[in-house]
Every structure is written in C-alpha cells, then in structure tokens.
C-alpha positions as CSV (number, residue, x, y, z in Angstrom):
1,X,15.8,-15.9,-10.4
2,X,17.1,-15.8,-6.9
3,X,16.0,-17.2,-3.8
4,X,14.5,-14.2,-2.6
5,X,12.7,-13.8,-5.5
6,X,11.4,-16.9,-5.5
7,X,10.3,-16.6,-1.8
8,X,8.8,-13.4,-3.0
9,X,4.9,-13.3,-2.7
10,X,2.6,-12.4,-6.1
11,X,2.1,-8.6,-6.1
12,X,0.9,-6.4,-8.4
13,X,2.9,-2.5,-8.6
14,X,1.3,0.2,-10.1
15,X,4.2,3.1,-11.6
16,X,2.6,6.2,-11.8
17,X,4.9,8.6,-14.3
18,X,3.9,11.4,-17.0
19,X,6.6,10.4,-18.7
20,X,6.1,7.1,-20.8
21,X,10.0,6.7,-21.4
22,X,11.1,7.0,-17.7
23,X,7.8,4.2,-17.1
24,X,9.1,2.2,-19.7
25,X,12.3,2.5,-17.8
26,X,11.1,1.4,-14.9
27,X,9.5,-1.8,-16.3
28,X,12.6,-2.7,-17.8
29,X,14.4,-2.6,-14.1
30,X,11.8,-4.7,-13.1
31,X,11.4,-7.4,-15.9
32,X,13.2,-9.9,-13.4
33,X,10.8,-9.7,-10.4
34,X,7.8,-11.7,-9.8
35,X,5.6,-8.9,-9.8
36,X,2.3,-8.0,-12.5
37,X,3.4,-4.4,-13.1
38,X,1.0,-1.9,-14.5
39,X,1.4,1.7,-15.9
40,X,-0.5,4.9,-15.5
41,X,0.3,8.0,-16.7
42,X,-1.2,10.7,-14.2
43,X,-3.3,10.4,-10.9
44,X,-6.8,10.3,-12.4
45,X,-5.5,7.0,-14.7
46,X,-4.3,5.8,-11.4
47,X,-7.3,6.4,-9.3
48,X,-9.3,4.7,-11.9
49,X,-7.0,1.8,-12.8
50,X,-6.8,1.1,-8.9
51,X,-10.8,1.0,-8.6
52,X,-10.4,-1.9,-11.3
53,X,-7.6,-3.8,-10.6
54,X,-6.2,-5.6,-7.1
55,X,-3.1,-3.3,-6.3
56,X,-0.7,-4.0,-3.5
57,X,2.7,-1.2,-3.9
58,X,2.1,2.0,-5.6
59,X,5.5,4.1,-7.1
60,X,4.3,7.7,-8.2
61,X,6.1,10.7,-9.6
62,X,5.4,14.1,-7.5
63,X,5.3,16.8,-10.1
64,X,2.3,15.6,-12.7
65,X,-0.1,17.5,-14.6
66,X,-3.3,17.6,-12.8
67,X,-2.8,16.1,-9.7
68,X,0.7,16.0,-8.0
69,X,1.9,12.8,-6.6
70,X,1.7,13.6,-2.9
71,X,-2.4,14.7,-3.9
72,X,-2.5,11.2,-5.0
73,X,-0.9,9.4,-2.1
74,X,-4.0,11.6,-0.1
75,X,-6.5,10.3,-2.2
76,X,-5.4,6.9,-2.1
77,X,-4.9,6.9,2.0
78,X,-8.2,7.6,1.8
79,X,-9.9,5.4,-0.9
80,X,-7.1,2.6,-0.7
81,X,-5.6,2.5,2.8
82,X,-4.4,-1.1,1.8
83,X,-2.1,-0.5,-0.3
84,X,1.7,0.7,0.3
85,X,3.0,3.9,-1.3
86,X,6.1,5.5,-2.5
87,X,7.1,8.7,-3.6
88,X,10.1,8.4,-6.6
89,X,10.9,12.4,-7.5
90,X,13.3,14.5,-9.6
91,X,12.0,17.6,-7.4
92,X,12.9,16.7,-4.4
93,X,12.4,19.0,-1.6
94,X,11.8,18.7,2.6
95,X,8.0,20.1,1.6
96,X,7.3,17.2,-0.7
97,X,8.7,14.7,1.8
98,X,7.1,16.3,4.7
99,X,3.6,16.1,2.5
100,X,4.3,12.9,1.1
101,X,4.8,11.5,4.9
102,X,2.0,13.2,6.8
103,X,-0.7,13.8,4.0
104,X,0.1,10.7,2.3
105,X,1.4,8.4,4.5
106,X,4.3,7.8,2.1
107,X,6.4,4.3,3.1
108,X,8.8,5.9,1.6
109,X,10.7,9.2,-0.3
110,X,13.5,8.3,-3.2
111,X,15.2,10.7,-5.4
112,X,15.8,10.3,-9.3
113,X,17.5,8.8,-10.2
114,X,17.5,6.1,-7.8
115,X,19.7,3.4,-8.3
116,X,18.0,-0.1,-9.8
117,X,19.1,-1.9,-6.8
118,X,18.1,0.9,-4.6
119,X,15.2,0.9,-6.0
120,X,14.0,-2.7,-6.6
121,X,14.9,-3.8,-2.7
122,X,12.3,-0.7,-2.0
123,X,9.5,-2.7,-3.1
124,X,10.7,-5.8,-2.3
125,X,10.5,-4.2,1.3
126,X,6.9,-2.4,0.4
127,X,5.8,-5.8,-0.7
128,X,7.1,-7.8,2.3
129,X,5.2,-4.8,4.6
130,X,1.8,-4.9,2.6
131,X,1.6,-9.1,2.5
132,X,3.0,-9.2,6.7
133,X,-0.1,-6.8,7.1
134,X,1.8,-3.5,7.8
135,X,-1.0,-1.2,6.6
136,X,-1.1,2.0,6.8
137,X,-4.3,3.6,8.2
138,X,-4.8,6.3,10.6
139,X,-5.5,4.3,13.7
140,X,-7.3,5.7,16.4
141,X,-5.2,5.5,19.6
142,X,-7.2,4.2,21.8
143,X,-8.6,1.6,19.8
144,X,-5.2,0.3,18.7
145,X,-3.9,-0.5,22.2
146,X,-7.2,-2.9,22.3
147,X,-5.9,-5.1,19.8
148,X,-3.3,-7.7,19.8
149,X,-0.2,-6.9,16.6
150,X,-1.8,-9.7,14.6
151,X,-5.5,-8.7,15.6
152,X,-4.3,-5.0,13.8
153,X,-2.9,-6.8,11.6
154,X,-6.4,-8.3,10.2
155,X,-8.3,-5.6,11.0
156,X,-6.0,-3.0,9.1
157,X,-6.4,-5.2,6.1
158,X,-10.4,-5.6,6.5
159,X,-10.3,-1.5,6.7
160,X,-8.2,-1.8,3.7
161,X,-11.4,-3.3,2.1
162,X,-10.3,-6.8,1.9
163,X,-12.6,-10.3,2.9
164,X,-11.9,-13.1,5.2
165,X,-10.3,-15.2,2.1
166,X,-8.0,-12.1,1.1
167,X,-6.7,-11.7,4.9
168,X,-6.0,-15.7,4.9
169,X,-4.1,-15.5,1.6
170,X,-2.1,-12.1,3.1
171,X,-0.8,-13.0,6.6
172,X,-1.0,-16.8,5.2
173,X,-3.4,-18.2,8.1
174,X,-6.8,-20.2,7.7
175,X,-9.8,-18.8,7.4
176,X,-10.6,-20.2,10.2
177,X,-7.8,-18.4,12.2
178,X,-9.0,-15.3,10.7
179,X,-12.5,-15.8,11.6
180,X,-11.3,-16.4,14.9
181,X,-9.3,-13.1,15.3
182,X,-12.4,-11.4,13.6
183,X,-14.6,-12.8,16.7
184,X,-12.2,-11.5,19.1
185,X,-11.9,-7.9,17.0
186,X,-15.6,-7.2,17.2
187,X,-16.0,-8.4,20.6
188,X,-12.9,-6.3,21.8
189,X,-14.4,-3.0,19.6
190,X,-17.9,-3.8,20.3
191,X,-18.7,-3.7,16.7
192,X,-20.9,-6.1,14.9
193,X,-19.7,-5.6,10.9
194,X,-16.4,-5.0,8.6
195,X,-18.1,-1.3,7.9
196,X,-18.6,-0.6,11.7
197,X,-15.1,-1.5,12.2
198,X,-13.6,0.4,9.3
199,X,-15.4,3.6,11.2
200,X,-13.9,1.9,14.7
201,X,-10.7,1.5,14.0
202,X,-10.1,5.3,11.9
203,X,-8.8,8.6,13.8
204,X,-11.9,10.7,14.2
C-alpha cells in the first residue's frame, strides 16, 4: 500500500457498466485501493442501489440499455447531489461531454480505454473533492456569495442529505464546529431547518 493510499479516506465507488466483464475489469484495477467498490449493471440498479447504500464517487458508462449514463448523472444531481460523478465512455463525442457536464454535472469525461493509472488517480481526485466538501449542487448566486468556502462547504453537504455527524466525519471538524457553522448558515440565509436550506441554497 502506499502512502497515499494509506492517507486515503474510506469511500465507497459505485461502477456502473452493462457489461459484467469490463466491471469485473474495473474491480480488478482497483483491488489495491482502500475503497468498498460496488457494481451495478444499468441506471435503474444504480438508482436503487444508491437509495440503499452510502455512496461517495460514481463511474458510469454512457451508452446503456434503458437509461444512458449522462440520464443517470441527471437523475442523480438531482436525487444525490452529494455524491461525485464521472463519465468512463467508448462513444465518446463533444455531445456526450457537453451533456455529461451541464445536465449532469459530470467531475469528469474519460475515454475507453483509459489507462489504470489514469484512471485510478481520477477517483483518488473524486474522492479527495467529495471528503474536502467540493459538492456539486446548483447554487444559487446570490446565496453563495453569503457564505464563507467552508460555510458552502457544510451546507452543500447538508443539501447533499447528510447530518451534523456525517459533515464532522467529511471535512474532519467537531460537531461542535459544525453546529457552529450551521448557526451562522441559517442566520446568514434566514432559514430555520436542513429542508429550508436545501430549497435556500438550490438555483430556482
């Protein structure tokens, strides 16, 4: 294991692939890391699997039966703006990238077949952004000049559905500290619960 690896923080990666043997290839790239790495083979697996389990870096294929890759990346801004996503395509084309970016708010776009290394320092960079707090969600401008980088920090993660213990463990601060910047947060957005902010905080 090397040092970055075991500076890494616990994550979990969900690989989204029709394909079972180019999955099975990716968890062999990956046996090294210090990730929990889970498997789904199309969109609706994923949307389901990510309603049951704690996900933190999602890798998806585009072109899927059902529901192509960047359709998922939508779904997910919207259902799971906490969590980082990339697109990893054998089709790819300015249109995907331009819909994996702007409808899906993609982190980032990689071609198959990507190199491992290539590949495995892309989520250790996903991982790095989703545990410093770097969450994507569709700010509304006005509101995000309000707040301070750590106070978006904390209140991109509580959109992102997570509790006071969750953002502690994340940006590795008390509770207390987080409570703190929650105070300020609400006070600063005139809001008075995690579900007022989540609507506070959005693009309207």
């Amino acid at each position: 294991m090397t040092a970055r690896q075991a500076a890494a923080p616990a994550a979990t990666v969900l690989l989204v692939d029709d394909e079972p043997e180019i999955l099975a290839g990716y968890c062999q790239v990956l046996r090294r890391e210090p990730w929990r790495v889970l498997t789904a083979g199309d969109g609706e697996r994923a949307l389901a699997l990510l309603r049951r389990e704690p996900v933190d870096v999602v890798v998806t294929d585009e072109q899927m039966p059902g529901m192509p890759g960047t359709s998922l990346l939508a779904r997910m801004r919207s259902e799971f703006p906490g969590v980082v996503r990339i697109v990893l395509t054998g089709h790819a084309s300015l249109n995907t990238a331009v819909r994996a970016i702007n409808l899906g708010g993609a982190f980032r776009f990689l071609e198959k077949p990507c190199p491992p290394t290539l590949f495995c320092n892309t989520l250790h960079e996903a991982v790095e952004l989703h545990s410093g707090g770097g969450i994507d969600i569709d700010w509304n401008p006005q509101v995000r000049e309000l707040l301070s980088e750590r106070e978006r920090q904390v209140a991109a993660l509580l959109a992102g559905g997570q509790r006071v213990a969750g953002v502690a463990d994340q940006l590795h601060l008390s509770r207390h500290t987080v409570r703190n910047h929650l105070k300020s947060i609400f006070a600063k957005l005139r809001v008075h619960s995690q579900a007022e902010l989540v609507t506070r905080v959005r693009r309207r």
